[in-house]
C-alpha positions in Angstrom: -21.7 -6.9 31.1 -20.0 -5.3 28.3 -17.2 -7.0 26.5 -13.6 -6.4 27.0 -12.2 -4.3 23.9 -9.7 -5.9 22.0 -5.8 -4.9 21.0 -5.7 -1.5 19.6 -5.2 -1.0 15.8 -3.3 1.5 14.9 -4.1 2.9 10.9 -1.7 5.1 9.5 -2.5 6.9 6.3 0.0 8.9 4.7 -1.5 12.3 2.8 -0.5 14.5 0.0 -3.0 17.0 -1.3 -5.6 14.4 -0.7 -9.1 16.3 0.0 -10.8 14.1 -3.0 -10.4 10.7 -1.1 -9.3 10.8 2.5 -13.0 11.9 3.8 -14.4 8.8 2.4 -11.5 6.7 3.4 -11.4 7.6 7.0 -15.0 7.3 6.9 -14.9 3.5 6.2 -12.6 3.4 9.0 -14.8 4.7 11.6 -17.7 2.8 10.8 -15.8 -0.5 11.3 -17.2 -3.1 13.3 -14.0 -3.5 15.5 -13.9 -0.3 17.9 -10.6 -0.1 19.3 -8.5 1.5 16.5 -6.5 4.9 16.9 -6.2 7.2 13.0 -3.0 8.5 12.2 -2.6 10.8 9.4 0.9 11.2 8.2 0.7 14.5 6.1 3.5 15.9 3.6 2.7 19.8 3.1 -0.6 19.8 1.9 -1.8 23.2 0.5 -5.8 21.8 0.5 -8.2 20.9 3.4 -6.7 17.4 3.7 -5.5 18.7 7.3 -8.8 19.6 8.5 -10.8 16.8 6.9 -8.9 14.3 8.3 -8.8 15.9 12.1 -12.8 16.1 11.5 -12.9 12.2 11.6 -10.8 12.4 14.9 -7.5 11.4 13.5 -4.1 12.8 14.9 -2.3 15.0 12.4 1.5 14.2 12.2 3.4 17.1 9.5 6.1 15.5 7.1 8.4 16.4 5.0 9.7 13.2 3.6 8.4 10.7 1.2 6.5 7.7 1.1 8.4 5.4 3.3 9.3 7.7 5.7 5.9 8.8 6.4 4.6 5.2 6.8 8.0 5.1 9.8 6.8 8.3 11.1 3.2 6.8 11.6 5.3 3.4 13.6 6.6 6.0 15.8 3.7 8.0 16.7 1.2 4.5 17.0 0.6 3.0 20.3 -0.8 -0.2 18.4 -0.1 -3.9 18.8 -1.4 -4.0 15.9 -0.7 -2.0 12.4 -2.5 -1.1 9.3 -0.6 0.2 6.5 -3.7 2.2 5.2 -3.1 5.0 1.6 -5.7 7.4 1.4 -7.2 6.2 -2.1 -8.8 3.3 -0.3 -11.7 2.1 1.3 -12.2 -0.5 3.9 -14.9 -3.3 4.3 -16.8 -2.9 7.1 -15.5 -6.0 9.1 -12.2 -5.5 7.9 -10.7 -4.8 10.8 -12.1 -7.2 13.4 -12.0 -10.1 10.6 -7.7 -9.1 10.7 -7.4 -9.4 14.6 -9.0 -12.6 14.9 -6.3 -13.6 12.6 -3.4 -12.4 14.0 -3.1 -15.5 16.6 -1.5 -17.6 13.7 -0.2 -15.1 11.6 2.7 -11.8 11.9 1.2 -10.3 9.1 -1.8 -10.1 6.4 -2.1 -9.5 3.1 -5.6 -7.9 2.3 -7.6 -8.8 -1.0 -7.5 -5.3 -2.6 -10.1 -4.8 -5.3 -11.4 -1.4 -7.4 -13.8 0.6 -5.8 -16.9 1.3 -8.5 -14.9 1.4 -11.8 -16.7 3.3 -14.6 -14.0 4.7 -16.8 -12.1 2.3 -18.9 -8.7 3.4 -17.1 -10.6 2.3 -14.1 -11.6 -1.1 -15.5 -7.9 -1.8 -16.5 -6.8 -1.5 -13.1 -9.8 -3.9 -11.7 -9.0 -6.6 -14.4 -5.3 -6.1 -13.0 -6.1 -6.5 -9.4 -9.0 -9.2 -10.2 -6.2 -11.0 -12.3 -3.5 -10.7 -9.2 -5.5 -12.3 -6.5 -7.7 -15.2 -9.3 -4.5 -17.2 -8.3 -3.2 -17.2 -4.6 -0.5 -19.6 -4.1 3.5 -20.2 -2.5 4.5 -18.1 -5.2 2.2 -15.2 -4.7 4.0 -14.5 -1.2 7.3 -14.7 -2.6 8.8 -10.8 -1.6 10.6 -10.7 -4.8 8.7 -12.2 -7.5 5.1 -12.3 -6.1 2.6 -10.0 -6.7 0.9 -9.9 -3.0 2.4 -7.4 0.1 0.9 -7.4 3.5 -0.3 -4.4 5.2 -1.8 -5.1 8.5 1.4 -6.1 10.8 2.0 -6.8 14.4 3.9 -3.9 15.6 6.8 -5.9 16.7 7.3 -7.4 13.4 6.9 -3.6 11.4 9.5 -2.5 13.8 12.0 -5.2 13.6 11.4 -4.3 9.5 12.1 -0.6 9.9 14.8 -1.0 11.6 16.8 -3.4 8.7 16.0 -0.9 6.3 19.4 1.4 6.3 18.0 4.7 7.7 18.9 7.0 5.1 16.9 5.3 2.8 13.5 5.8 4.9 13.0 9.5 4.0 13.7 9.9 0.1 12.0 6.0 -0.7 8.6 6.3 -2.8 8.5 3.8 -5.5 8.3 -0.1 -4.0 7.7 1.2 -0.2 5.3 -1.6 0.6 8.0 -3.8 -1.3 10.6 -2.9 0.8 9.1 -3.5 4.3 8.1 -7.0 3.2 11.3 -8.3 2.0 12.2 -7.1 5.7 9.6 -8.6 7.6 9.6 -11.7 5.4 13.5 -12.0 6.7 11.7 -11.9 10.1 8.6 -14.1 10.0 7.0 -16.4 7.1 3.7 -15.9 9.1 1.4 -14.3 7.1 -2.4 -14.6 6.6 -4.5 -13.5 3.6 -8.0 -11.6 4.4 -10.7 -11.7 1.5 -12.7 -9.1 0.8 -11.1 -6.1 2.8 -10.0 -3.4 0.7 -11.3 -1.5 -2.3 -9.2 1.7 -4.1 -10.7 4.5 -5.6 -8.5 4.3 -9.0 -7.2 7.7 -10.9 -9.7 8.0 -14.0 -7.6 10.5 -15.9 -4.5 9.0 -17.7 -2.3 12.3 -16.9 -2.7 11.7 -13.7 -1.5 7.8 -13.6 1.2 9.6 -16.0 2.3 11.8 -13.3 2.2 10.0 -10.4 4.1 7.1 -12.0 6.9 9.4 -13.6 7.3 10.6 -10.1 7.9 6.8 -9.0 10.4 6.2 -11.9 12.3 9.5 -10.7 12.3 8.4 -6.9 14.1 5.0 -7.9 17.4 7.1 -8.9 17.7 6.7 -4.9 17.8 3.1 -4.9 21.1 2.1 -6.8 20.7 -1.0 -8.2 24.3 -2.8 -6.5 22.7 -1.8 -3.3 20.4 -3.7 -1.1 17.3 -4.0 -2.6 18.7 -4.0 -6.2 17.4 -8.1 -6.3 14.4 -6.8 -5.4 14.0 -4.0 -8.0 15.2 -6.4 -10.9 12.9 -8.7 -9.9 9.8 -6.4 -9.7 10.3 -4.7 -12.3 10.3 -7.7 -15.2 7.5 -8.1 -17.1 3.6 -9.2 -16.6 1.3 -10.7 -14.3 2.4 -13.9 -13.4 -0.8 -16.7 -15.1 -1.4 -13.2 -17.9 -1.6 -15.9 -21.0 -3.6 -18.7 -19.8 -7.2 -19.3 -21.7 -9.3 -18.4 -18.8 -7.2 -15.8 -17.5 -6.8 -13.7 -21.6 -9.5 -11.6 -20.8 -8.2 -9.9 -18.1 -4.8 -10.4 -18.6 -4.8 -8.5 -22.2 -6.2 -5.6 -19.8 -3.7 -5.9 -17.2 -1.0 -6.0 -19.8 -2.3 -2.7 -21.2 -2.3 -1.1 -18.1 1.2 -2.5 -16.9 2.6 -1.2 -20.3 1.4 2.5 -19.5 2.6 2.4 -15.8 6.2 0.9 -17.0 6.4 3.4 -19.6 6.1 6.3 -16.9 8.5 4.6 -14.8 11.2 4.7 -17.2 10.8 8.0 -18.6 10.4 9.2 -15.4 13.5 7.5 -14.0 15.6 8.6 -17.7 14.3 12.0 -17.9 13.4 13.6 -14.7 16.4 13.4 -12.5 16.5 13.2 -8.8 13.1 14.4 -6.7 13.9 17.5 -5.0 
């Protein structure tokens, strides 16, 4: 007799003129081991094949029109999940991913997943993988904390994502981009300390060219001018945005904390010039 399915997973994926990765993303999601998951692409105007790439894995197409945040509520709404991945299109999933997280869910709300680099090669590449190598070398209280730490879930009971959503004050959900992920967990953390870390689930595809990671972080630093800094999350922004990795300078961390430092000074640098010089995103 064949085995009951389990809960459905809902992944949502948000798109923007994504054709390079989302094949091979939504790939890893349909050869997981777990079977009972639904694919919703959230999609923001694309002018490439994302579109059709994405409804040629059998995902559902949702159109939107505003940013980062938004799209992630927009994939909520459309999900019939208990259970939620908060998937980006740049990533890859490990095989057992997926079944690994719902056997977790009976003592946890929410998971963090390890997130390490898929195949680096270029040097830009191997700064982010000593970054994300040096963020999960030392998992502890303080690696949770949704201010300070350096660790945000992704997979979420549904209840929970929706309690989160509906804290944040709604006309911030279509115009955030910057600290998204940030966001939802200082909200569900004000919910539920239940969360669960899952090794070995997630690996991104990281930008190789710098003017790229120029780009796409100048457009973060202009997408903060929505979040004054008296308002709500302005703790949150301070907080995130001071300094290095937390455990950068000790001896057996130098190596790749000199290389995360590198790579935090670039992303900063876009952030502010972005937020000083490029005004408000249309």
């Amino acid at each position: 007799m064949q085995a009951e399915p389990g809960p459905l997973v809902s992944i949502t994926i948000p798109t923007m003129n994504s054709e390079p990765v989302i094949g091979e993303c939504l790939a890893s999601v349909r050869a997981q081991s777990y079977s009972n998951i639904e694919i919703i692409v959230i999609d923001s105007l694309s002018t490439d094949r994302t579109r059709d790439i994405a409804a040629s894995h059998g995902a559902a197409v949702i159109e939107y029109q505003g940013r980062l945040l938004g799209a992630r509520h927009e994939g909520l709404i459309h999900s019939r999940g208990e259970y939620i991945l908060l998937l980006d299109s740049d990533q890859v999933l490990e095989r057992t991913a997926i079944e690994r997280a719902v056997a977790m869910m009976n003592q946890n709300d929410m998971l963090v997943l390890e997130e390490l680099s898929y195949h680096p090669s270029s040097l830009l590449q191997k700064l982010f993988s000593a970054d994300r190598k040096l963020i999960h070398r030392q998992i502890d209280k303080a690696s949770f904390d949704p201010f300070g730490g350096t660790l945000l879930p992704r997979f979420f009971r549904r209840d929970i994502l929706a309690q989160a959503f509906a804290a944040v004050p709604q006309e911030l959900i279509p115009v955030v981009v910057h600290h998204d992920h940030a966001i939802i967990y200082l909200e569900a953390h004000r919910i539920s300390q239940r969360i669960g870390f899952l090794p070995n689930a997630v690996f991104h595809r990281e930008p190789s060219s710098i003017v790229t990671v120029w780009k796409r972080n100048f457009r973060y630093g202009r997408s903060l001018r929505e979040l004054p800094a008296d308002g709500r999350y302005g703790q949150l922004l301070a907080r995130r945005d001071r300094g290095f990795r937390r455990g950068s300078l000790r001896l057996k961390n130098l190596g790749l904390g000199l290389q995360s430092a590198l790579l935090l000074v670039l992303l900063k640098a876009a952030q502010k010039a972005g937020y000083w010089l490029g005004g408000r995103l249309a």
